[in-house]
C-alpha positions in Angstrom: -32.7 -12.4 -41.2 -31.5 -11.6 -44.8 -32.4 -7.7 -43.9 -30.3 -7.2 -41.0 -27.8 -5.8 -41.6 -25.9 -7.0 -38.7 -25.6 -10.1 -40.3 -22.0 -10.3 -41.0 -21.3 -10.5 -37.6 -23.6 -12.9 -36.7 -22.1 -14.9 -39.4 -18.3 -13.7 -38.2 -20.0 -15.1 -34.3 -20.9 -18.2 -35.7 -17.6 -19.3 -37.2 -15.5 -18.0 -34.0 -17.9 -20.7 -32.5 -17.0 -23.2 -34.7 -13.2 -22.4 -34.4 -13.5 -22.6 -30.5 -14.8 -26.0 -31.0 -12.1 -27.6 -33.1 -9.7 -26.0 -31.0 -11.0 -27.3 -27.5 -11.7 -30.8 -28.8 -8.0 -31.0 -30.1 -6.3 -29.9 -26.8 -9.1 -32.5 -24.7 -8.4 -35.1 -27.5 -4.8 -35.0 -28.8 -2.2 -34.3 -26.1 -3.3 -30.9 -25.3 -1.8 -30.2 -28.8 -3.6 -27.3 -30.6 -4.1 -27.3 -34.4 -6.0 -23.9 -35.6 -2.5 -22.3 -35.8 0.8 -23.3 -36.7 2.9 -21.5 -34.0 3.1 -24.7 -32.0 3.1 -26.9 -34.8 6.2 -25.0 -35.8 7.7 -25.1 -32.4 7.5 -28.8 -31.7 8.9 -29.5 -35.4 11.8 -27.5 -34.1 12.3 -29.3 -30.9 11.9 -32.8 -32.5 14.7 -31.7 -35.1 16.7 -31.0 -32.4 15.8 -34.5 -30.8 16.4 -36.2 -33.8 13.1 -37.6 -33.9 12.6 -37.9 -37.7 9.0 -39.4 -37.3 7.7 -36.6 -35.4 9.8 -34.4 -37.9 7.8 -35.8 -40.7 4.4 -35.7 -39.1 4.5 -31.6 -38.4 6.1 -30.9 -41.8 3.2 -32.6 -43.2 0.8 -31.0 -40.7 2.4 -27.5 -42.1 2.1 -28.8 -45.6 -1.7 -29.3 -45.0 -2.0 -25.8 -43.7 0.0 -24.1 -46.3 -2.4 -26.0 -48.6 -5.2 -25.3 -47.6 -4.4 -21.8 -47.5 -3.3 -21.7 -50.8 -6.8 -23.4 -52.0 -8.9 -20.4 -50.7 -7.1 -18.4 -53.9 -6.8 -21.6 -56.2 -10.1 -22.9 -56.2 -12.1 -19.6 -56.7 -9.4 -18.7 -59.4 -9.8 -21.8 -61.5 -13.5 -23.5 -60.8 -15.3 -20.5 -59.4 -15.8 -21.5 -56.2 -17.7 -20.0 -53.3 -15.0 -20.8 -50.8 -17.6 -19.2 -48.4 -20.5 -21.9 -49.3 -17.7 -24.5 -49.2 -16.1 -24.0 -45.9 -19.4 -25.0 -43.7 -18.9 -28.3 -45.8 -15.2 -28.7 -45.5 -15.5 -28.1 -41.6 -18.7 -31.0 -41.4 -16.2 -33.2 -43.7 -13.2 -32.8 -40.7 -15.3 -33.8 -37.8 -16.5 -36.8 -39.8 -13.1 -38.2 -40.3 -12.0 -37.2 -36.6 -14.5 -39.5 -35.2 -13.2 -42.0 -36.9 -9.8 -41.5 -35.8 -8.8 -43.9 -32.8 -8.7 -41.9 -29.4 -5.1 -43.6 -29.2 -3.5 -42.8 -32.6 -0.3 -40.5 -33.2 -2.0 -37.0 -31.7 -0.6 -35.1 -34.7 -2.5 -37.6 -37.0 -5.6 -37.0 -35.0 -4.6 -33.0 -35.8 -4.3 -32.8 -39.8 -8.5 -32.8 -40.8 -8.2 -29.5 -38.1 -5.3 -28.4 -39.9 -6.7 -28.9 -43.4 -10.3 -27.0 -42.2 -9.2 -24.6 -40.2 -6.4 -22.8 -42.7 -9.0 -22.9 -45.3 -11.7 -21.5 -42.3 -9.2 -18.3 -41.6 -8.5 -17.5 -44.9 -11.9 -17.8 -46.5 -13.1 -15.4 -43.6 -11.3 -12.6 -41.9 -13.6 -10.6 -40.2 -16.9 -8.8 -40.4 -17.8 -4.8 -40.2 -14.6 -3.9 -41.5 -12.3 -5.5 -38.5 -10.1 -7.8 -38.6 -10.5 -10.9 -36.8 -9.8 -14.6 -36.5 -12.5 -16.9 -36.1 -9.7 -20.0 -35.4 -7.7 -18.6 -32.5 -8.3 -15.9 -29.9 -4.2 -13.5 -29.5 -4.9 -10.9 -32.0 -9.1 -11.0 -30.7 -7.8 -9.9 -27.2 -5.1 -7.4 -28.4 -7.9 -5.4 -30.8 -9.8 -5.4 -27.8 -7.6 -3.8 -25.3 -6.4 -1.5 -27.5 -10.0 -0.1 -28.5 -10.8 0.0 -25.1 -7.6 1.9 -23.9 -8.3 4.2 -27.2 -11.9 4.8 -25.6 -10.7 5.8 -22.1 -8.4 8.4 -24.4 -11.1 9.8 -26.0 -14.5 8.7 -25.4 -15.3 8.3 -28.8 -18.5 5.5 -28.9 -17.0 4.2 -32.1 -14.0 2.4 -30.1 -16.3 1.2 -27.7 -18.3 -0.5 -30.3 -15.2 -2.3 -31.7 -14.7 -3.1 -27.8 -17.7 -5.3 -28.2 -17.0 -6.7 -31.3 -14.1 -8.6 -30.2 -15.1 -8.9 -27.3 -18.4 -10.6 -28.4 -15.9 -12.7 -30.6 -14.1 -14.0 -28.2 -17.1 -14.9 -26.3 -18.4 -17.0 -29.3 -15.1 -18.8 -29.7 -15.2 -19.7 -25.7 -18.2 -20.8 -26.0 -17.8 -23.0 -29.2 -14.6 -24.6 -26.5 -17.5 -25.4 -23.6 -19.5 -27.3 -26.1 -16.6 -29.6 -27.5 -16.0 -30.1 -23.5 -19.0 -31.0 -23.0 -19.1 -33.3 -26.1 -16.1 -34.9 -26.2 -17.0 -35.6 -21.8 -19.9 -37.7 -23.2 -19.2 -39.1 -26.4 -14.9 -39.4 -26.3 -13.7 -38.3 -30.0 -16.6 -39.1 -31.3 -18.0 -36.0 -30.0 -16.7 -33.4 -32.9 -20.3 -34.7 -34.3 -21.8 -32.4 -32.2 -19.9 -29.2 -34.4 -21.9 -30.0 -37.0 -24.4 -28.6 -35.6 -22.2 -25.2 -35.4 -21.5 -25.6 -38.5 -25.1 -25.7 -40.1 -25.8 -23.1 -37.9 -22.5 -21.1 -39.7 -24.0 -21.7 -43.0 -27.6 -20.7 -42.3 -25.5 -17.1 -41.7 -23.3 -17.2 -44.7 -26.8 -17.9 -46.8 -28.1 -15.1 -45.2 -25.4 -12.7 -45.6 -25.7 -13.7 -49.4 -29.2 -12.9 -49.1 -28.6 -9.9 -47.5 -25.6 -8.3 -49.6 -27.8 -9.7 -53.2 -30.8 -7.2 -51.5 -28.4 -4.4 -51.3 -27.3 -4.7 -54.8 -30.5 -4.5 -55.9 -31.3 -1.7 -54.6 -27.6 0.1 -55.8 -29.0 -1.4 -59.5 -32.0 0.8 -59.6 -30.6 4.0 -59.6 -29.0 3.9 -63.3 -31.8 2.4 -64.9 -33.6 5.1 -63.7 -31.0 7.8 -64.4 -30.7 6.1 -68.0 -34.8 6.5 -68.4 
């Protein structure tokens, strides 16, 4: 594996898998309420201002404070303490599902949302793509637009190279649908206990993120040799 070079998107497929989880198990297990973005989030702290329903005000500031942090980590952390925010987000994500199971099926939904927020701002940060696109691996809007656009660009032109990023996100979205079958399928048999069953995603994501390593540490290798040649 650490020689393909298709690797990056195999680790880009296996994140969008991950991300399709979290977001299915939040909508089948908190109010239909989704947490990878904060478009909603943002929304309903709008309407509850307008409500005057200071609680629920309170809970999505602090469910926006949790993504704005954990966006702000994925430059923070590797700054200061040299982290490998791609190592640690596999790790992060496992550490989420562990606390949602042990969040009551009945609490406060947005309570039941902040380990997604927390995991998946520092998910979409740490990795935005693969093969030079662009791509989220937490919610699907921008996946489906790139799409259609390459595709209309390849019924312009008939240039391969559109159709090719056709099946990238298309492939994406795929991956993130069927990350959302499995948390149906889990949370059907196991309530909110089911976001267990990511982990296994998630081990699966970081297999590919070791791999890529692997694969990118090869490549440099072989860049190295040149020079030390050349100064022979």
């Amino acid at each position: 594996m650490k020689n393909n070079k298709n690797i990056g998107q195999y680790r880009h497929l296996a994140f969008a898998s991950v991300g399709g989880f979290f977001a299915g198990y939040a909508i089948l297990c908190r109010c239909g309420l989704l947490a990878n973005a904060q478009t909603m989030n943002l929304l309903e702290l709008v309407m509850s201002a307008l409500r005057g329903d200071i609680v629920a005000v309170l809970l999505h500031i602090g469910g926006l404070l949790l993504y704005i942090t954990g966006t702000m980590l994925t430059v923070l952390l590797p700054h200061y303490f040299n982290l490998n925010m791609q190592r640690a987000v596999p790790f992060i994500d496992a550490l989420a599902c562990i606390v949602l199971c042990f969040i009551p099926a009945d609490a406060n939904p947005l309570l039941g949302l902040y380990p997604m927020f927390f995991a998946m701002s520092i998910q979409w940060s740490s990795f935005s793509g693969a093969k030079g696109y662009v791509s989220s691996t937490i919610f699907s809007t921008n996946n489906v637009k790139q799409a259609s656009l390459a595709f209309a660009q390849f019924l312009t032109d008939g240039d391969k190279k559109h159709f090719d990023k056709v099946l990238f996100y298309v492939f994406t979205i795929l991956s993130f649908s069927f990350g959302a079958a499995v948390s149906y399928i889990a949370v059907s048999l196991m309530g909110v206990r089911g976001a267990w069953v990511n982990i296994i995603l998630i081990a699966n994501a970081y297999y590919m993120v070791v791999c890529e390593e692997g694969y990118k540490l090869g490549e440099l290798k072989d860049c190295e040799i040149m020079p030390k040649e050349i100064a022979m």
